[in-house]
C-alpha positions in Angstrom: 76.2 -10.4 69.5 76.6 -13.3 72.0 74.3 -15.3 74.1 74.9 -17.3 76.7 72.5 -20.8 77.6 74.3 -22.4 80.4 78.0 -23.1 79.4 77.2 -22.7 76.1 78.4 -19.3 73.9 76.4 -19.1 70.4 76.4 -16.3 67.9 73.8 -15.3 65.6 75.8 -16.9 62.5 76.7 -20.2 64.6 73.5 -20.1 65.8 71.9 -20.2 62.2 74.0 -23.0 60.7 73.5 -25.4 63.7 70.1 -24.9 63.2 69.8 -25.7 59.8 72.4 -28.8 60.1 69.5 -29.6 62.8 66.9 -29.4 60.8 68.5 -31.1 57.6 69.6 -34.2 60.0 66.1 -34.4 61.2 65.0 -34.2 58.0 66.6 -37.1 57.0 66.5 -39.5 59.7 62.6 -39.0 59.6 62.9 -39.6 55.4 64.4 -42.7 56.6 61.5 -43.9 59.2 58.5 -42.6 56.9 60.2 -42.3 53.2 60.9 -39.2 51.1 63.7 -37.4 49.9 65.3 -35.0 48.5 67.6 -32.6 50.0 65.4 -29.5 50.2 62.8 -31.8 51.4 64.4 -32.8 54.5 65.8 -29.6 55.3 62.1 -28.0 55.2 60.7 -30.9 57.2 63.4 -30.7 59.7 63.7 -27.2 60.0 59.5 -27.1 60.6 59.7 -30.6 62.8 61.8 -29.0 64.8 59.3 -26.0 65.7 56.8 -28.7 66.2 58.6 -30.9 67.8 60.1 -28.0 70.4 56.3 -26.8 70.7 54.8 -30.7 71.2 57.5 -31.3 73.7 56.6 -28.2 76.0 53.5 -28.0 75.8 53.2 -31.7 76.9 55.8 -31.5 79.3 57.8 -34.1 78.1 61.0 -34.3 79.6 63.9 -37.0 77.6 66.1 -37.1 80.6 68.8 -36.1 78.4 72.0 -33.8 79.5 73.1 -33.2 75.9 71.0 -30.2 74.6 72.3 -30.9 70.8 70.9 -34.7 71.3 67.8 -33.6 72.5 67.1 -30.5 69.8 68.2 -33.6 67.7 64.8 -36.0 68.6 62.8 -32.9 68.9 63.6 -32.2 65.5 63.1 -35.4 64.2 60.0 -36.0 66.2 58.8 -33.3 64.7 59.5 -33.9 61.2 57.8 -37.3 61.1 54.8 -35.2 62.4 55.2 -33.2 59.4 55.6 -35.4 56.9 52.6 -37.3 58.1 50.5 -34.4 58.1 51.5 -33.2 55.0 50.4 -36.8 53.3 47.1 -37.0 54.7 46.7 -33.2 53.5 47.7 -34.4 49.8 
């Protein structure tokens, strides 16, 4: 099944895997502002980051000015994940 976003043709497989290297990047670049590790710990704090991050971004209306959608899911993601990872140590 294909959908279209702009110029942009994803599948549901292609979809899934961008996602996840999404997530996993996030993961790690917000291991590397607030420390962590591990990789299954940054692909579950990017891949949640980047649901909070998406949701934060909206709901506040912030807008990057970016044209590059993959650079922006990028910071969302990442954004997000520090969130997360914050969070989650308070919590502990």
């Amino acid at each position: 099944m294909e959908k279209t976003k702009g110029n942009y043709h994803v599948y549901g497989t292609q979809a899934l895997l961008i996602f996840l290297l999404i997530g996993l990047l996030a993961g790690f670049l917000a291991s590397l502002v607030v420390g962590g590790g591990g990789l299954i710990r940054c692909l579950l704090s990017g891949i949640i980051g980047a649901f909070v991050g998406g949701f934060l971004f909206n709901a506040l209306g912030i807008s990057l000015g970016i044209d590059n959608v993959l650079v922006v899911q990028i910071i969302h993601a990442t954004v997000g994940a520090i969130i997360v990872v914050l969070i989650a140590r308070a919590i502990a």
